[in-house]
C-alpha positions as CSV (number, residue, x, y, z in Angstrom):
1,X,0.0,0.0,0.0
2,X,2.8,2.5,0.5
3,X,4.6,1.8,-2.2
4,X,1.6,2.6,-4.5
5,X,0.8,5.8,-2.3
6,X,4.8,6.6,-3.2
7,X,3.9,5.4,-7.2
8,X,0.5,7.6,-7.5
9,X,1.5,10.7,-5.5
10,X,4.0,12.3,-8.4
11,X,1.7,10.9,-10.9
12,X,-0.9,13.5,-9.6
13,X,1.6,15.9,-9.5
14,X,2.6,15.4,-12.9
15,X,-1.3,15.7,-13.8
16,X,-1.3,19.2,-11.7
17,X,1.8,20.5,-13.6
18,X,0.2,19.1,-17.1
19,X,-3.2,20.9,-16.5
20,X,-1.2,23.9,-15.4
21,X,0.8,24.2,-18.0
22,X,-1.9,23.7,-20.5
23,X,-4.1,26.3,-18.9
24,X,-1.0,28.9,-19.2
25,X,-0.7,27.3,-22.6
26,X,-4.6,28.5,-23.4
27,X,-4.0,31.8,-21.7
28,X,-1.3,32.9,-24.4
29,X,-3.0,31.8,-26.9
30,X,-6.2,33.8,-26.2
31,X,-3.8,36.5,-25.3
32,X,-1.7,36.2,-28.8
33,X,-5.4,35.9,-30.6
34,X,-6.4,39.5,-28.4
35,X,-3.4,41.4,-29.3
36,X,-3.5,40.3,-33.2
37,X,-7.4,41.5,-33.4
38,X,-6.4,44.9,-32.0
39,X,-3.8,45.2,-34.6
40,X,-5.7,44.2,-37.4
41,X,-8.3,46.6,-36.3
42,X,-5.9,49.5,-35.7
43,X,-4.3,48.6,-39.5
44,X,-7.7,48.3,-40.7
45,X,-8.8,51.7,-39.3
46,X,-5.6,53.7,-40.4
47,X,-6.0,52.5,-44.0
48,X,-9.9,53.4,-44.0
49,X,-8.9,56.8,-42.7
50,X,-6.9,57.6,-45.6
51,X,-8.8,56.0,-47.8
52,X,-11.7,58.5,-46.7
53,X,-9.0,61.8,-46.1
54,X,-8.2,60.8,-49.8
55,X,-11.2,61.0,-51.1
56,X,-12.7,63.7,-48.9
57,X,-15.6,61.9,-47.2
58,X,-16.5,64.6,-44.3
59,X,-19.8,62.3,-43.4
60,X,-17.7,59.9,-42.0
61,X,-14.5,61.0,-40.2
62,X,-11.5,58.8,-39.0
63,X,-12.7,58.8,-35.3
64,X,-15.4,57.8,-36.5
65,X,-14.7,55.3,-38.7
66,X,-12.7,53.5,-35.6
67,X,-15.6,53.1,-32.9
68,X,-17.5,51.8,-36.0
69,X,-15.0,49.4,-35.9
70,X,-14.8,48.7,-33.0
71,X,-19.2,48.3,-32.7
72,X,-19.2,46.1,-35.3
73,X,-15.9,43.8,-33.8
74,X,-17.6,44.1,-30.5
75,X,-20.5,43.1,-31.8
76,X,-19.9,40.2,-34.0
77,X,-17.8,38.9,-30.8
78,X,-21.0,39.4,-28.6
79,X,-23.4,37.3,-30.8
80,X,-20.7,34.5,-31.7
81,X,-18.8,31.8,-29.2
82,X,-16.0,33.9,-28.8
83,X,-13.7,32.8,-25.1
84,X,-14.1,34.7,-22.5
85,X,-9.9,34.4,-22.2
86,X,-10.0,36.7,-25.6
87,X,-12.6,38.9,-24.3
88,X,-11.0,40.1,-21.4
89,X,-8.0,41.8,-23.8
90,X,-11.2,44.0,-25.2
91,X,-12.6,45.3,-22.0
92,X,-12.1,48.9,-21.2
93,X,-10.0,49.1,-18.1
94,X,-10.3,53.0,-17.1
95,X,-6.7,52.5,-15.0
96,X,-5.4,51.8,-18.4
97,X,-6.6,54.3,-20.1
98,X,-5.4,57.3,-17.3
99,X,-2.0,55.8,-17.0
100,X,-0.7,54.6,-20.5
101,X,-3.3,56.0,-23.5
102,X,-4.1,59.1,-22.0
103,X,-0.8,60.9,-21.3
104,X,0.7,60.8,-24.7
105,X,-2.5,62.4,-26.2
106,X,-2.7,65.2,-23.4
107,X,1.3,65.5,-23.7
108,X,1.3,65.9,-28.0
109,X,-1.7,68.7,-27.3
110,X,0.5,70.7,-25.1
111,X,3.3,69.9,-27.1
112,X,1.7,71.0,-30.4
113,X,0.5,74.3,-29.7
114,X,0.8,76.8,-31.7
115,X,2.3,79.4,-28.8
116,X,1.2,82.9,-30.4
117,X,-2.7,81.9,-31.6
118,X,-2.9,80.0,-28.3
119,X,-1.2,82.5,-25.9
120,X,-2.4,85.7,-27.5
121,X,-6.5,84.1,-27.4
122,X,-5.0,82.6,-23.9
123,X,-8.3,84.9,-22.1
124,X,-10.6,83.4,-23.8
125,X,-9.2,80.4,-24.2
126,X,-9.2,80.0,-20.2
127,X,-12.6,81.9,-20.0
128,X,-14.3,79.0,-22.2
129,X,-12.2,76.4,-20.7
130,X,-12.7,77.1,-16.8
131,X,-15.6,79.0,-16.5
132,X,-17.2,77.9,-19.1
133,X,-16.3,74.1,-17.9
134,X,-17.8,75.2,-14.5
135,X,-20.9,76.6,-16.4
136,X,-21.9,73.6,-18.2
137,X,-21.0,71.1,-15.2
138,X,-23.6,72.9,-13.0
139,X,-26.3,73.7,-15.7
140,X,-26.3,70.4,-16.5
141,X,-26.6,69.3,-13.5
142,X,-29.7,70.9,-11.9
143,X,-31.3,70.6,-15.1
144,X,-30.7,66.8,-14.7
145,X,-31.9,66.7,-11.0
146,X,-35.3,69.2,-11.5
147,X,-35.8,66.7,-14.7
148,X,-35.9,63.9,-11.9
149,X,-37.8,65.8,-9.3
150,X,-40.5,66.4,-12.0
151,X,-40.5,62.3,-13.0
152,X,-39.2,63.1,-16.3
153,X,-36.1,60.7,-16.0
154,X,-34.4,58.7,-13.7
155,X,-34.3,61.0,-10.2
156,X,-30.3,60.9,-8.7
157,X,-29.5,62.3,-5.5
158,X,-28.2,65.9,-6.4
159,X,-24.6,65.5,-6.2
160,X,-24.6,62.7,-8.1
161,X,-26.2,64.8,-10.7
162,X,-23.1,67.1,-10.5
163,X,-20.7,63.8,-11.0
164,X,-22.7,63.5,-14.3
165,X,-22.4,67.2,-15.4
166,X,-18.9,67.4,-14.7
167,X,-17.7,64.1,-16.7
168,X,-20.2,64.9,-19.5
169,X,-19.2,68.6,-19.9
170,X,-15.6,66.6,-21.5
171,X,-15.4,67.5,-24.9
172,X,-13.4,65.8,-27.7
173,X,-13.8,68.2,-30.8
174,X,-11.0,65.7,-33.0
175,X,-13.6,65.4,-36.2
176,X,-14.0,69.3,-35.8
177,X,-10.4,70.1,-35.5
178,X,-9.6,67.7,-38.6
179,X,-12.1,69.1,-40.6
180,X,-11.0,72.7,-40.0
181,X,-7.3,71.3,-40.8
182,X,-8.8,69.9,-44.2
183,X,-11.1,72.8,-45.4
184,X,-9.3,76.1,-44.2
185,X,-10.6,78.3,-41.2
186,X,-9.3,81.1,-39.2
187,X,-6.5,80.8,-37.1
188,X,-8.1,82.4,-33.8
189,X,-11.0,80.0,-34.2
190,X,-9.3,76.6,-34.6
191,X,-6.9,78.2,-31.6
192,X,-10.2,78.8,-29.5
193,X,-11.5,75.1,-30.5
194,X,-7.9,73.7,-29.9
195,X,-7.3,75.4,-26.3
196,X,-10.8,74.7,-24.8
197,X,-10.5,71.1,-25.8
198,X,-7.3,70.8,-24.0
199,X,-7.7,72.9,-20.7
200,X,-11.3,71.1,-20.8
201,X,-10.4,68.0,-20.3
202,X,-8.1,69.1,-17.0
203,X,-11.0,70.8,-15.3
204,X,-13.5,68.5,-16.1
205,X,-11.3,65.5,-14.5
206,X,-10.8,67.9,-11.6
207,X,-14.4,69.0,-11.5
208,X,-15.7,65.2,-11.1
209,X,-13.3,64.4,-8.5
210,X,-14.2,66.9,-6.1
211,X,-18.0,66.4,-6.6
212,X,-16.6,62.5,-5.5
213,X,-15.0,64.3,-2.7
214,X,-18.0,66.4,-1.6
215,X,-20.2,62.8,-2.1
216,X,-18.2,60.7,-0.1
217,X,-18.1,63.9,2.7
218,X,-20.7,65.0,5.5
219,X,-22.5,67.9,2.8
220,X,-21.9,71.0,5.7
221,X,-20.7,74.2,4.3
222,X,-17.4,73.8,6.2
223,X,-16.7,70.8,3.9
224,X,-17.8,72.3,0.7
225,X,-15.5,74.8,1.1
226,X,-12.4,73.0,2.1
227,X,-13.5,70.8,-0.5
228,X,-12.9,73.7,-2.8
229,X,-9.6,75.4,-1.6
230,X,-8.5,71.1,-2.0
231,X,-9.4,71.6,-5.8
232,X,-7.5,74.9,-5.8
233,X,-4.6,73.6,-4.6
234,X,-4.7,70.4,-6.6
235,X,-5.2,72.9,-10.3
236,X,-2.3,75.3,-9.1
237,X,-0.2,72.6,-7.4
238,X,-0.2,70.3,-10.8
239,X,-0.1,73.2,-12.9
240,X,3.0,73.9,-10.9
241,X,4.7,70.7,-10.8
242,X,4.3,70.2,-14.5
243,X,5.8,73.7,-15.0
244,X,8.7,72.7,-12.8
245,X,9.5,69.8,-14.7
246,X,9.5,71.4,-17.9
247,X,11.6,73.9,-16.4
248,X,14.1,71.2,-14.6
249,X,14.4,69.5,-18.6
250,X,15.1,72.7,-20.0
251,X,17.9,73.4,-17.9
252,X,19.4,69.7,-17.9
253,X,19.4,69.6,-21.6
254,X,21.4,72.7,-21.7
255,X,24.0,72.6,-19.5
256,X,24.2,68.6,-20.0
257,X,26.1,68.4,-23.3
258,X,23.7,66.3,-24.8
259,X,23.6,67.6,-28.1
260,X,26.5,65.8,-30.0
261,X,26.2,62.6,-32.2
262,X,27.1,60.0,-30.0
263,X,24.6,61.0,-27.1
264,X,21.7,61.4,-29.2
265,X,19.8,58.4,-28.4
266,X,20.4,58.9,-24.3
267,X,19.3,62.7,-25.3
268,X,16.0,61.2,-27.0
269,X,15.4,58.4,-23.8
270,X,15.4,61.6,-21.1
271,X,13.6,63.5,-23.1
272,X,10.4,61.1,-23.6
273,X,11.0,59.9,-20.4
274,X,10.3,63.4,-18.6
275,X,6.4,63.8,-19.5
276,X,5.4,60.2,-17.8
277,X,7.9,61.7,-15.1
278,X,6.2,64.9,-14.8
279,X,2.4,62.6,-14.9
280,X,3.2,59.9,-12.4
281,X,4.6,62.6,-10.2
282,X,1.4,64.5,-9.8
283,X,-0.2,61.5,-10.0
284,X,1.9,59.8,-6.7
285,X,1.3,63.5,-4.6
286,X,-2.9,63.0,-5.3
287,X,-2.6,65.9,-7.9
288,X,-4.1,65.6,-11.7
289,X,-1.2,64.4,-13.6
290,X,-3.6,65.6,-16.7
291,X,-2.9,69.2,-16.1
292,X,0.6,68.8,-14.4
293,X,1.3,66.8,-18.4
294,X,-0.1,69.2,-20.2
295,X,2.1,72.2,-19.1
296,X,5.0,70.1,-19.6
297,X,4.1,69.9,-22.9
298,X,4.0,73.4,-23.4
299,X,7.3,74.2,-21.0
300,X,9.4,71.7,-23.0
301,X,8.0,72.8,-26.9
302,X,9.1,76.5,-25.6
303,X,12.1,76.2,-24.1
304,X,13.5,72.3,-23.9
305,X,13.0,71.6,-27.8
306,X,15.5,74.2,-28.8
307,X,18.1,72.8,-27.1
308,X,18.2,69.3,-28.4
309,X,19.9,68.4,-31.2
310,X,18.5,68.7,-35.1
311,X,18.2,64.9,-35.2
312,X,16.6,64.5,-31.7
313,X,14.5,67.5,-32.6
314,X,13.2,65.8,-35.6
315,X,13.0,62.0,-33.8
316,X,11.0,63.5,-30.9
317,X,8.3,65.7,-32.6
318,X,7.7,62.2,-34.8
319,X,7.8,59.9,-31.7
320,X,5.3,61.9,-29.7
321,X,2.9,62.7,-33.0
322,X,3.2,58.6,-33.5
323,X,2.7,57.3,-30.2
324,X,-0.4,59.9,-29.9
325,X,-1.8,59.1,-33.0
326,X,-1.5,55.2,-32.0
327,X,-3.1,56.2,-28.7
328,X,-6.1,58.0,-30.4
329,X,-7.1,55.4,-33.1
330,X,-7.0,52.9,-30.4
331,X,-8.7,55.0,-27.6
332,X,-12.3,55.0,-30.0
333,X,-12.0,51.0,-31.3
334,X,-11.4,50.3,-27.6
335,X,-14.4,52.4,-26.6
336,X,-16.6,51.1,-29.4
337,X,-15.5,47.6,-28.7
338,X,-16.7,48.0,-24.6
339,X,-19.9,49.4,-26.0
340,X,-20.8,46.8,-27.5
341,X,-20.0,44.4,-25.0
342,X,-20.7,45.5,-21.7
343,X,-24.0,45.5,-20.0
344,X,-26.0,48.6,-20.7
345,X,-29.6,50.1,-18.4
346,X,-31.2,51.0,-21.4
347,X,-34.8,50.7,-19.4
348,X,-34.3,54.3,-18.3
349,X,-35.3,55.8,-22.2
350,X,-36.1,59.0,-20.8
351,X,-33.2,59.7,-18.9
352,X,-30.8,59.1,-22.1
353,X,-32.9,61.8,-24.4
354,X,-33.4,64.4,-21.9
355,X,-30.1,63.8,-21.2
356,X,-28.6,64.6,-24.6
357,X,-31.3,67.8,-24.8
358,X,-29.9,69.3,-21.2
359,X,-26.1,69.0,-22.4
360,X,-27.5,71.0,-25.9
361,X,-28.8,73.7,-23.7
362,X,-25.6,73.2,-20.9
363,X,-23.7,74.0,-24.1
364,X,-25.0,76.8,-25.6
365,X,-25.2,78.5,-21.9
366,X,-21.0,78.2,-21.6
367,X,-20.2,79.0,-25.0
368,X,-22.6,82.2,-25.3
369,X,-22.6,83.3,-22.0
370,X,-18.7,83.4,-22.2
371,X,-18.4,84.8,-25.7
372,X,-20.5,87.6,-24.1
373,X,-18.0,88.1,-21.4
374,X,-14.6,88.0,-23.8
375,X,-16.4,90.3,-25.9
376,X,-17.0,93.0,-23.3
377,X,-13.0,92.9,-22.9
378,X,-12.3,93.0,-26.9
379,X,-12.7,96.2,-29.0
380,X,-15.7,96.3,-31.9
381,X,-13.4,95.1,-34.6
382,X,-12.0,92.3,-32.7
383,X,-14.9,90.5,-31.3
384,X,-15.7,87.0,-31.5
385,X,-18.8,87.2,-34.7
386,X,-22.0,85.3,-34.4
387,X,-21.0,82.4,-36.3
388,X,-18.0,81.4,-34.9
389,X,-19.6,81.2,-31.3
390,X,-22.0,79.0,-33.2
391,X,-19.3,76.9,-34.2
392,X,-17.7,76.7,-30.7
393,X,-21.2,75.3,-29.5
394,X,-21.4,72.7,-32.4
395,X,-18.1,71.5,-31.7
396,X,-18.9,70.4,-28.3
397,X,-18.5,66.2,-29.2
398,X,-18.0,63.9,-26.5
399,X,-15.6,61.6,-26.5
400,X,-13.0,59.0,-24.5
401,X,-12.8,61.4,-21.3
402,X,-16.5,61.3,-20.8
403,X,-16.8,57.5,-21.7
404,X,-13.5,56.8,-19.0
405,X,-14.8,59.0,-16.2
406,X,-18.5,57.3,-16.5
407,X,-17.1,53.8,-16.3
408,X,-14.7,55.0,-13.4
409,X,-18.3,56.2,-12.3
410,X,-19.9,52.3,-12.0
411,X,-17.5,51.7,-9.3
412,X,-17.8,55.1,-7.4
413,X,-21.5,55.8,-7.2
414,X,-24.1,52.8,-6.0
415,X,-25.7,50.1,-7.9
416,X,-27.7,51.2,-10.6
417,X,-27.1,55.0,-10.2
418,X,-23.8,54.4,-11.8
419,X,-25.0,52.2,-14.9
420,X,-27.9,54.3,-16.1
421,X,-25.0,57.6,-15.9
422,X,-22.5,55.0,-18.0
423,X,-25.4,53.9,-20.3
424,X,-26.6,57.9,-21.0
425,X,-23.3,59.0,-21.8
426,X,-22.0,55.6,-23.8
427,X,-25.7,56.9,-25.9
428,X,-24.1,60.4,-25.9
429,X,-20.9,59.5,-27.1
430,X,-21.8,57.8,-30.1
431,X,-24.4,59.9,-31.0
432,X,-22.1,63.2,-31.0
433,X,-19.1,61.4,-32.6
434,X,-21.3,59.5,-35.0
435,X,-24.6,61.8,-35.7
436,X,-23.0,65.2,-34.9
437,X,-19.7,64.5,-36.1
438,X,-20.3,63.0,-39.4
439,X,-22.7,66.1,-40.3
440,X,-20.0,68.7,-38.7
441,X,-18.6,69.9,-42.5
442,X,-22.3,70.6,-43.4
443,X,-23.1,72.6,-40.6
444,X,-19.7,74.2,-40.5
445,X,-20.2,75.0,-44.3
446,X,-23.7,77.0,-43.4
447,X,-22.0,78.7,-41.3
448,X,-19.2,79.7,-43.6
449,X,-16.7,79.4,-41.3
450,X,-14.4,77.0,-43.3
451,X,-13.1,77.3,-46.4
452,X,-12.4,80.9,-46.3
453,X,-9.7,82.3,-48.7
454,X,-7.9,84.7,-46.3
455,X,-4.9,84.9,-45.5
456,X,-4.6,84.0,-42.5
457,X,-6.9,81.7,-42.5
458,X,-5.3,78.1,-41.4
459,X,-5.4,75.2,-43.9
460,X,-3.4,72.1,-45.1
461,X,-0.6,73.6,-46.6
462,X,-0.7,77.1,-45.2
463,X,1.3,77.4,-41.9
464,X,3.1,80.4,-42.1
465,X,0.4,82.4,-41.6
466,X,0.0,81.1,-37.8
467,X,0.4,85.0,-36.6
468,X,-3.2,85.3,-38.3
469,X,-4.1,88.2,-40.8
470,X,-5.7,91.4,-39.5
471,X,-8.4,91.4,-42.0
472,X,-10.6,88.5,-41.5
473,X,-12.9,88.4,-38.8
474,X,-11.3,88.8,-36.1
475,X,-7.8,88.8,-35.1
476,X,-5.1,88.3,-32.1
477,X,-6.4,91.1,-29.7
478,X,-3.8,93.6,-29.8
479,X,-3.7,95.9,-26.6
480,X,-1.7,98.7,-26.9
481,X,-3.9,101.6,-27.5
482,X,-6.5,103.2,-25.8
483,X,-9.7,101.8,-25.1
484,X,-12.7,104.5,-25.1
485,X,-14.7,103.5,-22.4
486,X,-13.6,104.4,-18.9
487,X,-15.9,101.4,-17.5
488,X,-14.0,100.0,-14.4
489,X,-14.4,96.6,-15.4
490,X,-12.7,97.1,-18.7
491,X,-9.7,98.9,-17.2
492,X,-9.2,96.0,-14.9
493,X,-8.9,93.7,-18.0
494,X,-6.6,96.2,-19.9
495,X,-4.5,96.4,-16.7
496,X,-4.5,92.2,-16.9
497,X,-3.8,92.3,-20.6
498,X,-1.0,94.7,-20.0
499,X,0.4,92.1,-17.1
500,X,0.2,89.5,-20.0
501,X,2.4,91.5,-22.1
502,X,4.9,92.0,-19.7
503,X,4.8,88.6,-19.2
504,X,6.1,88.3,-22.9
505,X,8.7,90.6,-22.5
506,X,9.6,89.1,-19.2
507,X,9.9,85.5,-20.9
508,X,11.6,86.8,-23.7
509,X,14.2,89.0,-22.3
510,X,14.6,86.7,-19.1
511,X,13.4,83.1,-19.8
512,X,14.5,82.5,-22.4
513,X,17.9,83.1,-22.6
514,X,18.0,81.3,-18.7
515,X,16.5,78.2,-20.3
516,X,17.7,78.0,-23.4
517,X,20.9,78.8,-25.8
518,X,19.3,81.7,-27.3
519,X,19.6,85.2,-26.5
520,X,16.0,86.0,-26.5
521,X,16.1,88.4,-29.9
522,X,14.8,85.2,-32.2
523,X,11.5,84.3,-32.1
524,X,12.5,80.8,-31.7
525,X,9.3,78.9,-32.0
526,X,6.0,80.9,-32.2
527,X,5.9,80.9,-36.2
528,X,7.1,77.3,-36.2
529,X,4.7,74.9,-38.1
530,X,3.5,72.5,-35.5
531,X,3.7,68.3,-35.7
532,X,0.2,67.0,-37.0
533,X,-2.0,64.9,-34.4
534,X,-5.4,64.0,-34.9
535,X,-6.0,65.4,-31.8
536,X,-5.6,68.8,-33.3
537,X,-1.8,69.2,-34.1
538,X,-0.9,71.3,-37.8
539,X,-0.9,68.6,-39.8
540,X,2.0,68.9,-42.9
């Protein structure tokens, strides 16, 4: 009897390992099968987006052309017997998407700006971005809870209706931003478009978190307001750590000795390592490493791209534009591919439709309401027109930062409160990108606000006309001479605008030189053409 105990015990250890090794066997397979789908739907939707850029098909642009791919993918793998092993590489993980797709598409906005159409609209830029952000979050908001005190949709508890007008005021204008880079528009316009889309994103992240923060506190008005200085600190205190590391890379790559053949490739390794530096650092204090990334991007474009080498210059701007655009593509089939398979509420009808009407009107009360304000600061001739404030509101798509912060939203807010908020704004996002999106060159054609023949108007092949032209529209506001009102309000702004331009002569006389090699007289970047990104990059 022993000795067949001694026989039969490493035969069932030999059946363990065997069944062990055969399930890890399985698992890289499934894996393997995963990853090659992704590809093949990436390749697939790169090659449709030229084919449709080629031949000029506005209905359907490349965004969305990939979470059609990715619906139908997601589909077809719903209906059919497909493992649950290959499933799992398709589900949208929202840690993954903040840590490794996000930051290179945050980082190429920042690092593509255009400095002198950004900087010189930066007023209104921030105005749309911030206050208008804040604007939308809260109109949408109350509009969604007196829709559920009056039992015309699902009823949330108030702040919970907050949560859902602070991840749904996210916009994602790429088809806009594309379509103004194909047809022509004005500079100012694509820079307002371009600049609220990025800065958006920042607050919005910031703006759900502390409604998370006020949710998961006692609601007293001591709270609230400590719950506000918090986001104060965290906006400024990323916005300053992501300075400081642009600042820290700027001054290493000058005094470093980088710049000479046989370093290149360690000068190239620093310098992409610095932005996931610059996120994760932000990210590991409980700051947004969104906005700390962002001004990184800007920092290093303005002062730690000039001193790089020509080579490194040229590998970086193409590393970052590749990586993003990678990061993009893949962003919409992953979203469209989640959509398709997760578990939706759709039982709450009426909470999707007056949903998507309260956002329309959440909108049009940010973009209006602050055109009104940044044209009380502008002069008559300068002053943001009619149509392009209409365009501003049509541009308001939703996109992967709405769809991420709803499904981070399932796990934060209670059972069933959180699905019918994931399930409105999965129903928002396709409509915008889909619906809205593919009829954006129509609608921006009635408006006749692309395609214009000006000079300084920016299309595919003109880019060295990023200063703008002074007779279009309306222009950089300029604001050196006298404004004739003697309304206090508007000599506060001139006295801001006035800081602004010292501001300029205090970076280039000062910053400049201390950060880079140059002596400050060049205008070293500003009228550079920027690296394309779908995202909203100049493309070449």
């Amino acid at each position: 009897m022993e000795q067949l105990l001694q026989v039969s015990t490493p035969d069932h250890g030999d059946n363990s390992s065997s069944a062990a090794g055969g399930q890890t066997g399985k698992e890289q397979q499934a894996a393997g099968v995963g990853i090659l789908l992704q590809i093949m739907m990436l390749v697939l939707s790169f090659v449709l987006g030229h084919v449709l850029r080629r031949h000029k098909v506005y209905y359907l642009p490349e965004a969305s052309a990939s979470l059609l791919i990715g619906l139908l993918v997601g589909g077809l793998a719903n209906v059919s017997d497909t493992e649950t092993s290959i499933r799992t590489w398709f589900n949208f993980h929202e840690e993954f998407f903040f840590l490794f797709l996000l930051p290179p598409i945050i980082f190429q906005s920042g690092f593509s700006l255009a400095p002198k159409p950004f900087f010189s609209n930066f007023g209104a830029i921030v105005t749309f971005a911030i206050f208008g952000t804040f604007i939308a979050s809260v109109v949408t908001g109350v509009l969604v809870y007196l829709g559920g005190l009056m039992f015309l949709m699902y009823k949330l508890p108030f702040v919970e209706c907050l949560m859902f007008g602070a991840l749904i005021s996210a916009t994602d204008p790429v088809t806009v931003l594309s379509i103004f880079q194909e047809l022509g528009t004005d500079v100012n316009l694509y820079a307002l478009v371009f600049g609220e889309s990025v800065l958006n994103d920042a607050m919005a992240i910031s703006l759900y978190r502390t409604m998370s923060l006020v949710r998961q506190n006692a609601s007293s008005t001591q709270n609230f307001l400590m719950v506000i200085v918090r986001f104060l600190e965290t906006f400024v205190g990323s916005l300053s750590a992501g300075v400081g590391v642009g600042f820290t890379s700027a001054l290493l790559f000058k005094y470093a000795g980088l710049d000479i053949d046989n370093l290149q490739n360690l000068e190239c390794c620093l310098f992409v390592l610095f932005p996931y530096f610059s996120y994760m650092l932000a990210e590991g204090l409980g700051l947004s490493g969104i906005v700390s990334i962002l001004f990184t991007g800007i920092v290093m474009k303005h002062y730690t791209y000039s001193n790089l080498s020509e080579n490194s210059q040229r590998f970086v701007s193409a590393f970052f534009d590749l990586i993003s655009s990678l990061a993009e593509t893949f962003v919409f089939i992953y979203m469209g591919f989640d959509i398709a398979m997760e578990q939706h509420s759709w039982s709450h009808v009426g909470f999707i439709f007056f949903s998507i009407l309260f956002i329309v009107v959440a909108r049009a009360a940010n973009v209006f309401s602050c055109a009104y304000l940044v044209n009380l600061a502008r002069p008559a001739t300068r002053k943001i027109p009619a149509k392009h404030q209409k365009a501003l509101w049509y541009s308001g798509l939703r996109g992967a930062m709405a769809f991420a912060l709803a499904l981070q939203s399932v796990h934060d807010l209670p059972e069933g409160h959180g699905q019918t908020i994931f399930t409105a704004t999965t129903a928002i996002v396709v409509l915008t990108v889909l619906l809205i999106g593919g009829s954006t060159g129509t609608m921006l054609e009635a408006l006749q606000v692309v395609g214009d023949a000006h000079d300084g108007s920016l299309g595919e092949h003109n880019f060295q006309n990023l200063e703008g032209n002074h007779n279009h529209s309306y222009v950089a506001p300029s604001y050196d001479e006298d404004s004739s009102s003697g309304n206090k309000f508007r000599m506060k702004l001139k006295e801001f605008h006035r800081s602004a331009a010292s501001f300029t002569a205090l970076d280039k006389n000062y910053l400049t030189p201390f950060f880079t090699s140059q002596n400050g007289d060049e205008d070293d970047d500003f009228d550079e053409p920027m690296p394309s990104s779908r995202r909203g990059g100049f493309e070449h």
